[in-house]
VEXDREN-55028 format. One record per residue: z, x, y of N, C-alpha, C in turn. Coordinates in Angstrom, 1 decimal, always signed. Each point is the difference from the previous one (the first is absolute). Layout:
Z X Y Z X Y Z X Y;
...
! end
This chain:
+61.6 +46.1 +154.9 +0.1 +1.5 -0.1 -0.6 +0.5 -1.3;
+0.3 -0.4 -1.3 -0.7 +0.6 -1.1 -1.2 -0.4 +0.0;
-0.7 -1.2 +0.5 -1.3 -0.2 +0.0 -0.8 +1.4 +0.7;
+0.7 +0.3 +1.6 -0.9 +1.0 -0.2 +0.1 +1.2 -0.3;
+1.1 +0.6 -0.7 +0.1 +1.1 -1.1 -0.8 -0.2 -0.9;
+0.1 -1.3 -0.2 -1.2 +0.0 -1.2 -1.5 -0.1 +0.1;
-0.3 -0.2 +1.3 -1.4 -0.2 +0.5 -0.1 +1.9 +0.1;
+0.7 +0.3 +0.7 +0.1 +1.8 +0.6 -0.3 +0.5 -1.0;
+0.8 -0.1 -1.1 +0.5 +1.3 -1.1 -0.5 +0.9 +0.1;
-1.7 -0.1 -0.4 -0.6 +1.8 +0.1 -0.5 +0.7 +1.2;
+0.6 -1.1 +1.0 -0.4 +0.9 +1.1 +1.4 +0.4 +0.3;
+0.9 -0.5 -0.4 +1.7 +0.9 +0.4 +0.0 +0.9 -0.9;
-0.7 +0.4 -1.1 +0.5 +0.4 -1.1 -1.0 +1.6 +0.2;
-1.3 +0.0 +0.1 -0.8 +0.7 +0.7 +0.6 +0.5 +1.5;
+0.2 -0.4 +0.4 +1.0 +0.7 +1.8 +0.8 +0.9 -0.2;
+1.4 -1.2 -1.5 +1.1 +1.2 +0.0 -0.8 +1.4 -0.7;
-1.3 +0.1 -1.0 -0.3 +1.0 -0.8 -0.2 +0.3 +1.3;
-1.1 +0.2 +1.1 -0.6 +0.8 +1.0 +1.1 +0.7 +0.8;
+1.5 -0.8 -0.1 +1.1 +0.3 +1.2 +0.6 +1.4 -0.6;
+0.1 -0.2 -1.3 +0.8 +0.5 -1.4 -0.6 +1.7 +0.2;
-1.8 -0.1 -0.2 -0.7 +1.3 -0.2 -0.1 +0.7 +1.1;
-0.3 -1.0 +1.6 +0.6 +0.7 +1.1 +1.5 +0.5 +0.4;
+0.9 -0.5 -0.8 +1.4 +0.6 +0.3 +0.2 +1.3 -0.8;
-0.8 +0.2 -1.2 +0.3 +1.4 -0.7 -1.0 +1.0 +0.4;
-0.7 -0.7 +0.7 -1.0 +1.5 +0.8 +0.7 +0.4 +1.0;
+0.7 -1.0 +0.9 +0.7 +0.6 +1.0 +0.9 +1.0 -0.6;
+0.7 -0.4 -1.0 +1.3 +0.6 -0.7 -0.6 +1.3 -0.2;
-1.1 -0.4 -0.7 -0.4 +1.7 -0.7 -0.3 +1.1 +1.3;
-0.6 -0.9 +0.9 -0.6 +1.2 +1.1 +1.4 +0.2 +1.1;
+1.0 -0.5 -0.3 +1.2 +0.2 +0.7 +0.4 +1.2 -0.5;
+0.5 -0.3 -1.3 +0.8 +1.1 -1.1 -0.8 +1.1 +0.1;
-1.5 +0.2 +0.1 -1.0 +1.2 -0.2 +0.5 +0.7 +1.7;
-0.2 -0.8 +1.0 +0.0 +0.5 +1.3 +1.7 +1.0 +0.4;
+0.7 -1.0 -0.5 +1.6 +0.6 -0.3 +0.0 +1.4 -0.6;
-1.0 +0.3 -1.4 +0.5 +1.0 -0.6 -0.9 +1.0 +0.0;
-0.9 -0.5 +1.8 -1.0 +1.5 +1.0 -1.5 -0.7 -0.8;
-0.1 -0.5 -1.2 -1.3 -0.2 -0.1 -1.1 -0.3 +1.2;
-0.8 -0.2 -0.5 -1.6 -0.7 +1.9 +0.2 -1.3 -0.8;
-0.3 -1.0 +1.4 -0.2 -1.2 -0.1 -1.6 -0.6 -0.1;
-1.1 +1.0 +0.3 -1.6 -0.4 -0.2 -0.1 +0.7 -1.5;
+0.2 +1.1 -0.5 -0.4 +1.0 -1.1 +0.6 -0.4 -1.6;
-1.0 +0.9 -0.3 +1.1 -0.5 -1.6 +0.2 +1.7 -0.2;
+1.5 +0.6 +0.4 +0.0 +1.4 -0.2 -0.8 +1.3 +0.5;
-0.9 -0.5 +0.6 -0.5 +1.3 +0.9 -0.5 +1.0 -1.3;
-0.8 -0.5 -1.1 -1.0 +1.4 -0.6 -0.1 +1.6 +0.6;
+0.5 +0.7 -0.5 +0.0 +1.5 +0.2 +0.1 +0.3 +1.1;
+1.7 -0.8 +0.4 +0.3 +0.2 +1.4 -0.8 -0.5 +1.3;
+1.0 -0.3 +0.7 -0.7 -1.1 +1.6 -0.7 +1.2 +0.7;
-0.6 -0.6 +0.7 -0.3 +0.9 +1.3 +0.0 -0.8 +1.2;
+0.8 -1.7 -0.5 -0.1 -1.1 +0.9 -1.2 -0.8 +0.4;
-0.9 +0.0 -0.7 -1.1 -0.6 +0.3 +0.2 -1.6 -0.7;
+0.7 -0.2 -0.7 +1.1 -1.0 -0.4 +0.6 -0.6 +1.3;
+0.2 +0.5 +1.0 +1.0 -0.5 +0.8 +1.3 +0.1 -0.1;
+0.5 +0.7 -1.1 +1.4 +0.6 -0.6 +0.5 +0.8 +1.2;
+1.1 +0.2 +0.3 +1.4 +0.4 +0.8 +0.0 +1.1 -0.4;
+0.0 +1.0 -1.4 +0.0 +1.0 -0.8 -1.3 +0.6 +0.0;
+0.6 +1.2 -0.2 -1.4 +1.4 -0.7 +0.6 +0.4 -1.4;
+0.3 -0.7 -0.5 +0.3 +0.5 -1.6 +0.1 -0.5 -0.6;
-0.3 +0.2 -1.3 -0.3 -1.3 -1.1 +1.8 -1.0 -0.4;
! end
């Protein structure tokens, strides 16, 4: 078993980073969706008009 942890390492170690930066995107784009933000946009510049795909007409 530690043989191949130890053959693995950077490929376990690289995965958990990939799993790690995929789990706080989700997080972030949860917490943004929860608190009415858009899930495609970053804030809707001088108000939506939805061309974003935003749910909202207001900034």
């Amino acid at each position: 078993m530690l043989s191949f942890l130890a053959a693995n390492l950077s490929t376990i170690v690289v995965g958990a980073a990939v799993f790690g930066l995929v789990g706080l995107s989700l997080r972030a784009t949860i917490r943004g969706l929860k608190s009415g933000k858009c899930a495609g946009c970053k804030g809707c510049p001088g108000g939506c008009s939805g061309q974003c795909g935003c749910h909202h007409t207001g900034p």
